[in-house]
C-alpha positions in Angstrom: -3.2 -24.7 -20.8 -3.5 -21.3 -20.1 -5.3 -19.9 -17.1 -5.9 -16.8 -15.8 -6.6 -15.5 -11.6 -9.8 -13.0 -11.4 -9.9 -10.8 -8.2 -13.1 -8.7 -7.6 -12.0 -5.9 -5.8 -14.4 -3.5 -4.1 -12.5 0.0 -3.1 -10.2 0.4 -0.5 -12.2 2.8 0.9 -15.0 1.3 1.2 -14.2 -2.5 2.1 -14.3 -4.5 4.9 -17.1 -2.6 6.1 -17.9 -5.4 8.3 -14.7 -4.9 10.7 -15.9 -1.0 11.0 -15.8 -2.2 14.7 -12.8 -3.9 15.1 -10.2 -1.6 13.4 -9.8 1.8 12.3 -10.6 3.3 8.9 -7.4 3.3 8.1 -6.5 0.0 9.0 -9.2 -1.2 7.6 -8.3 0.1 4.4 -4.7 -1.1 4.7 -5.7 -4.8 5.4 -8.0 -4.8 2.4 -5.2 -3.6 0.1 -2.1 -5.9 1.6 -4.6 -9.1 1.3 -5.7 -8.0 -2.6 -2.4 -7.7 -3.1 -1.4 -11.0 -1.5 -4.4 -12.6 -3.5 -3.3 -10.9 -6.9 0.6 -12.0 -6.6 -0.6 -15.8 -5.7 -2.1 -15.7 -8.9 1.7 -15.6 -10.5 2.6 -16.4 -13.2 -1.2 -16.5 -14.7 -2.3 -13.1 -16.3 -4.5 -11.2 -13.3 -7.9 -9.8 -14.2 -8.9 -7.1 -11.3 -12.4 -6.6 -11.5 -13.5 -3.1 -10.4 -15.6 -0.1 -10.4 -13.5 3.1 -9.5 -10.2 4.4 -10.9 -7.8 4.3 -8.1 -8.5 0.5 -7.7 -7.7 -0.2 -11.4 -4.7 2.1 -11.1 -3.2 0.0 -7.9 -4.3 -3.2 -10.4 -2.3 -1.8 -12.8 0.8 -1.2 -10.6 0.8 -5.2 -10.0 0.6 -5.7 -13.6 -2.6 -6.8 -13.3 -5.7 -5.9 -16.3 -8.4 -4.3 -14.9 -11.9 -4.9 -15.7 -14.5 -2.6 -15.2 -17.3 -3.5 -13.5 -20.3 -2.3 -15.2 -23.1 -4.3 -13.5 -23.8 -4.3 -9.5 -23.0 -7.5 -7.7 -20.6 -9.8 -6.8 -21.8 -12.5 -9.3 -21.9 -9.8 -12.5 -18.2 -8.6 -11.0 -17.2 -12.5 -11.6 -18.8 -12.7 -14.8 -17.1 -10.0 -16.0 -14.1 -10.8 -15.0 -14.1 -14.7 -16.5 -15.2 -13.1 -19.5 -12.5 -10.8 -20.0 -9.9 -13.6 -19.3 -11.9 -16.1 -21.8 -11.8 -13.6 -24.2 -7.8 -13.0 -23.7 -7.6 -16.6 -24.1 -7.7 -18.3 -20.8 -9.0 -21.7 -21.0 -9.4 -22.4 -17.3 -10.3 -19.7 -15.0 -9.7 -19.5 -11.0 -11.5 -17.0 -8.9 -10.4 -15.5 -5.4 -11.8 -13.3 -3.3 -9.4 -10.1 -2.3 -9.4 -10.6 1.6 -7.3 -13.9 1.9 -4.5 -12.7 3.8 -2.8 -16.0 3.9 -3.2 -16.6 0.2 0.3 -18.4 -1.5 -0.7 -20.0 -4.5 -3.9 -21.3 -6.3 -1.8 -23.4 -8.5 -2.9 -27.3 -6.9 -7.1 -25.9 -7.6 -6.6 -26.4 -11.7 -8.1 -29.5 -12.8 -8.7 -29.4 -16.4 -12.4 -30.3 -17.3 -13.7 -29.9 -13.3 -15.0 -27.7 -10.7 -12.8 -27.0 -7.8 -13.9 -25.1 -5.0 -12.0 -24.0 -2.0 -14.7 -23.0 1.1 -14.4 -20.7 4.0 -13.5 -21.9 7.1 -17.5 -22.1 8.2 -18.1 -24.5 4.6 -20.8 -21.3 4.2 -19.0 -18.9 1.9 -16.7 -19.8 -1.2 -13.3 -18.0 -1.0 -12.0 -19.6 -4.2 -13.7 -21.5 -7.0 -11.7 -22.8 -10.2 -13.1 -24.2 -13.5 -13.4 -24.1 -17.2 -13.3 -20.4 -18.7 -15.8 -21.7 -21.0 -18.5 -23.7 -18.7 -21.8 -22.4 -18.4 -21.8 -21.9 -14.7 -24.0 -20.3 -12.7 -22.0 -18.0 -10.2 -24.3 -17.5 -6.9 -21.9 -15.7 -4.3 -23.7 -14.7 -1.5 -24.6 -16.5 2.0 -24.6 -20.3 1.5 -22.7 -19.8 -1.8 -20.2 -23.1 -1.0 -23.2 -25.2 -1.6 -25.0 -23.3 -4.2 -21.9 -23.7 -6.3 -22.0 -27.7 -5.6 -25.1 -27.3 -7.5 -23.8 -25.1 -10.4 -21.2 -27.6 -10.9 -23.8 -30.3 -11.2 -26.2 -28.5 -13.4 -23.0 -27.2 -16.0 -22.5 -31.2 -15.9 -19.2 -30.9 -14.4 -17.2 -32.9 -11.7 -17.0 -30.7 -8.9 -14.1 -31.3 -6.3 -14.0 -29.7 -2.9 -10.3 -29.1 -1.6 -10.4 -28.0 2.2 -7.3 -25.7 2.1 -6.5 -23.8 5.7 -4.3 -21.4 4.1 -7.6 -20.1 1.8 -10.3 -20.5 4.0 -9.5 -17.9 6.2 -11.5 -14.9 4.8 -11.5 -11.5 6.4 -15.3 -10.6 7.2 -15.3 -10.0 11.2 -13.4 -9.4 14.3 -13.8 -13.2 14.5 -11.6 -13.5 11.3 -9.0 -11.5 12.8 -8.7 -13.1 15.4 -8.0 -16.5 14.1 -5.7 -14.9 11.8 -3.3 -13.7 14.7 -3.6 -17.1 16.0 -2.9 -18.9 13.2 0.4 -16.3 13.1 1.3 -17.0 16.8 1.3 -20.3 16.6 2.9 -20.7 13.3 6.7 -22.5 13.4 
């Protein structure tokens, strides 16, 4: 079965806006990119679809040997779209989706279940960090707050089984000054 990984990626530039606070600019930009590029190399040995709206993002997606897709509506859920689309079309038949700021990211090979929904929550069971399911399903993607449950709900109205996996490794996002700091515990008290 073929599957593919699709990685929204807003620009370096301009993400984690959130931790504006708690790092610099330039750090800020720095984590974004070394997490995306974490996310995007987890994703091996699928083909990558980088979903994106400026050139220097599809250029750095393009260094990773990823495809880039541009993104030609506003929104998280369009960004998705597009990107499961592109991978359908390239002849994915099951599609996994990760967000870009999972800086402890591995592999997302244990979320494909042929014929089901998987979804991976954030550590608050809020967000979803990673959801995985068939490239052709007529799913309704609603990222946004409360988008862990909303997604239960897509699954159920696409007809699908929908299986939650509770993964520490992905449900650490990036958002806050919170985030970071469970991510340098997690990393101090690692063996």
């Amino acid at each position: 079965m073929e599957v593919a990984l699709v990685v929204p990626v807003k620009s370096f530039a301009a993400a984690k806006g959130r931790l504006a606070g708690a790092v610099t600019d330039g750090e800020r930009e720095n984590l974004a990119r070394t997490c995306a590029a974490r996310v995007v190399d987890a994703g091996s040995p699928w083909a990558v679809y980088v979903v994106c709206d400026d050139d220097s993002t599809a250029e750095w997606a393009e260094s990773l040997g990823a495809h880039p897709v541009r993104q030609t509506e506003p929104g998280l859920n369009a960004a998705v779209a597009s990107g499961v689309a592109a991978a359908r079309e390239n002849g994915a038949a099951h599609v996994v989706v990760s967000h870009a700021d999972l800086p402890l990211a591995t592999s997302f090979a244990h979320l494909v279940h042929p014929g089901e929904v998987t979804l991976v929550p954030d550590r608050h069971r809020d967000g979803t960090n990673v959801l995985a399911l068939p490239a052709d399903a007529e799913f309704g993607f609603r990222y946004g707050p409360g988008s862990f449950a909303a997604h239960v709900e897509s699954a159920g109205r696409a007809g699908l089984p929908c299986r939650v996996v509770d993964d520490t490794s992905l449900s650490l996002d990036l958002d806050t000054a919170d985030d970071l700091d469970e991510l340098a515990r997690r990393r101090t008290s690692a063996p």
